[in-house]
C-alpha positions, 0 to 999 in steps of 0.5 A: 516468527510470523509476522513483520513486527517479530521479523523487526524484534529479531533485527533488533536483537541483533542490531548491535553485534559487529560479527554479522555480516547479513540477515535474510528472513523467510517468514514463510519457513520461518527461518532467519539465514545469518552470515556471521563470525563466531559461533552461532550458539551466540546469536541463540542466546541473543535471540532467546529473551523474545520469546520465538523459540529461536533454535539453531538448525544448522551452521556451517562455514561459508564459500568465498563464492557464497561469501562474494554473493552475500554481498549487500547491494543498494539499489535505487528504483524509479517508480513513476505511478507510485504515489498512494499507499496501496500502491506501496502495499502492492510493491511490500506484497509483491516483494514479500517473498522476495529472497535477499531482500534486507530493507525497503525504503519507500519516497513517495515524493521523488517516486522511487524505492530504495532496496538492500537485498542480496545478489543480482537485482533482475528478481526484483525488478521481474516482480514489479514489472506486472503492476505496471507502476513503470519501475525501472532500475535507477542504480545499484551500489554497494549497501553501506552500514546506514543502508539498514535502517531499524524502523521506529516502533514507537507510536504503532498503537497511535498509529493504528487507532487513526487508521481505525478512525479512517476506515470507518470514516471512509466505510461509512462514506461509501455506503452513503454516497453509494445511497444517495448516488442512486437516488440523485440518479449520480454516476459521479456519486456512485463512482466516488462512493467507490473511490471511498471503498478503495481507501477503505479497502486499503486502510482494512488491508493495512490493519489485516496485514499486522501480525499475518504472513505475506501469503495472507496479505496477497489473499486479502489484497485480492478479495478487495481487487476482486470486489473493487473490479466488480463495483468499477465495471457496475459503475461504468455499465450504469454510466453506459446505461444512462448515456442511452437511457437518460438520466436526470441527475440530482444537482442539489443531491450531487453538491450536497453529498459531494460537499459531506464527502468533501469534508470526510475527506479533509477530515481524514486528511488532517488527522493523517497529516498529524502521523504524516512524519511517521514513515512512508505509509503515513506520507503515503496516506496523506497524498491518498487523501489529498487526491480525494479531495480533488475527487470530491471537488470534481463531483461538486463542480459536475454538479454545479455544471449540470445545473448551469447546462441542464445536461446530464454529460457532466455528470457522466464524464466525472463517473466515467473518469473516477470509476476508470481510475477505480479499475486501473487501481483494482487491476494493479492490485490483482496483478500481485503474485 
C-alpha cells in the first residue's frame, strides 16, 4: 500500500464491518492503525483478497485515555483563497502526512474544508497556515457515521483521459502564446502563456500524483513551483524592460492569439463541465478554467486598447497583473512541506 487508490481499496474492504471504531493510514510506513473489537486476524483475513500483502504487526488492547483520544472529530475550516485545484492539491499535500486525518472533503463554492481526523485540531490548522489561503478554523464536532464518506471509483479512467486532453490543451497553448507573445512584443501574451503553464502544471502534477507516495507528490509540486517562480519573475522583468525600453506591441497578434487562447480555454471549460459533478477536484478544474477565460478576455481587451490609444500601457498593466497572480500562485505551492 503506497498509494491513495489502495489507501481507498483498504477502506473498502473494511467499510462494512461494525467492530471498527477508526482507521488511520500511514502511507509512508505503509501501515494501517485500526481501532477495533474481536481479534485482529479477522481484519487480515478481510483484507487478504486485495492482494497488499496485509500482515498483522501487532495488536494490543486499548487505554480509556488512548480510547478517549481516538475519538473522531469533525472540523469545519473556512478557506477564504481556495478556489482553484492546485489550491486544493497544496492543502491534500500539505496535509498528507498529517496523523489522524480520516477524510478531506473539499466545497470550493462556499470555500471551506471538511476534516475527520483524530485528537486535537492545532496540527492541522498549523500545516495550512503557511499557504497563506486565510484558513481559520470554523467548528469542530463529534464526526458522525455519514462523517466517512467512500469516494466513487467509477469513471476514474474517464476522468484521467479529459485530464490528459487538457494538459496537452494547456502544454500546447503556452508554447504557443509564449511565440507569438515574443513576436507581438506582448507582455500580456507572454503572461498568459504563463497562466496557461500553471494549468498544465497542475493537470501534470494530478496524473504524477496517481499511484505515488505524498512525499513524491511535495517533490513534484515543487519543480513546477520553482519553474513556475522562475518564468513570473522573467515575465515581470521583460514588463520592467519594456516600460523604460519601449515597446511597440502587436494589436492585431495580441487579439488574435489571445481569441485562439480564448477558445482553448472554453474548450477545456466545456469538456470539464461535463465531470464537473465527479467531485470537488473537477468542480475545482472547472472554475480554474472559468477564471482563465477572464484571462484570455483581458488580453484581448489590452489588445484592442492599445489600438484605440496607441499606448503601449495597456498591454503592460495586464502582463503585469497575470504575471503577479502567476507569482502568488508559484509561492503558495513552494510553501508546502
Amino acid at each position: 500500500m503506497d498509494c491513495p487508490s489502495e489507501e481507498n481499496l483498504v477502506r473498502m474492504a473494511l467499510d462494512k464491518r461494525d467492530d471498527i471504531t477508526s482507521l488511520t493510514f500511514d502511507l509512508g510506513a505503509r501501515t494501517v492503525t485500526v481501532d477495533h473489537a474481536g481479534d485482529g486476524n479477522d481484519l487480515v483475513h478481510a483484507l487478504s483478497p486485495l492482494g497488499l500483502g496485509a500482515q498483522l504487526r501487532e495488536s494490543h488492547p486499548l487505554s480509556a485515555e488512548t480510547t478517549g483520544s481516538s475519538a473522531l472529530v469533525e472540523t469545519v475550516i473556512s478557506v477564504p483563497k481556495m478556489d482553484c485545484p492546485s489550491e486544493e492539491n497544496m492543502i491534500r499535500m500539505a496535509l498528507a502526512n498529517t496523523v489522524g486525518i480520516q477524510a478531506l472533503a473539499f466545497d470550493l463554492a462556499a470555500r471551506t474544508l471538511r476534516v475527520v481526523h483524530q485528537g486535537d485540531v492545532d496540527p492541522i490548522a498549523k500545516q495550512l497556515t503557511p499557504l497563506g489561503l486565510g484558513a481559520r478554523v470554523v467548528s469542530s464536532t463529534p464526526a458522525t457515521g455519514s462523517s466517512l464518506p467512500l469516494p466513487d471509483t467509477a469513471g476514474d479512467a474517464a476522468e484521467a483521459r479529459t485530464l490528459r486532453l487538457l494538459l496537452a490543451i494547456n502544454g500546447l497553448m503556452f508554447l504557443v502564446e509564449m511565440v507569438w507573445g515574443v513576436i507581438a512584443q506582448s507582455t500580456g501574451l507572454i503572461a498568459d502563456s504563463l497562466d496557461m503553464f500553471a494549468d498544465a502544471a497542475v493537470y501534470g502534477l494530478a496524473l504524477y500524483a496517481v499511484g505515488r507516495a505524498a512525499s513524491l507528490k511535495t517533490r513534484a509540486a515543487h519543480m513546477a513551483g520553482w519553474l513556475q517562480l522562475a518564468l513570473a519573475l522573467g515575465a515581470l522583468g521583460e514588463v520592467i524592460r519594456r516600460a523604460f525600453a519601449g515597446s511597440e506591441p502587436e494589436s492585431a497578434l495580441m487579439m488574435g492569439v489571445g481569441a485562439l487562447a480564448l477558445i482553448a480555454n472554453v474548450a477545456c471549460l466545456v469538456l470539464i463541465a461535463k465531470k464537473r459533478d465527479r467531485g470537488a477536484h473537477m468542480k475545482a478544474s472547472y472554475i480554474f478554467s472559468a477564471n482563465d477565460v477572464i484571462a484570455n478576455l483581458g488580453v484581448i481587451v489590452a489588445g484592442a486598447l492599445v489600438t484605440w490609444t496607441g499606448s503601449s500601457y495597456p498591454d503592460l498593466i495586464i502582463g503585469t497583473i497575470i504575471a503577479v497572480i502567476v507569482l502568488l500562485g508559484a509561492r503558495r505551492i513552494l510553501a508546502l512541506r
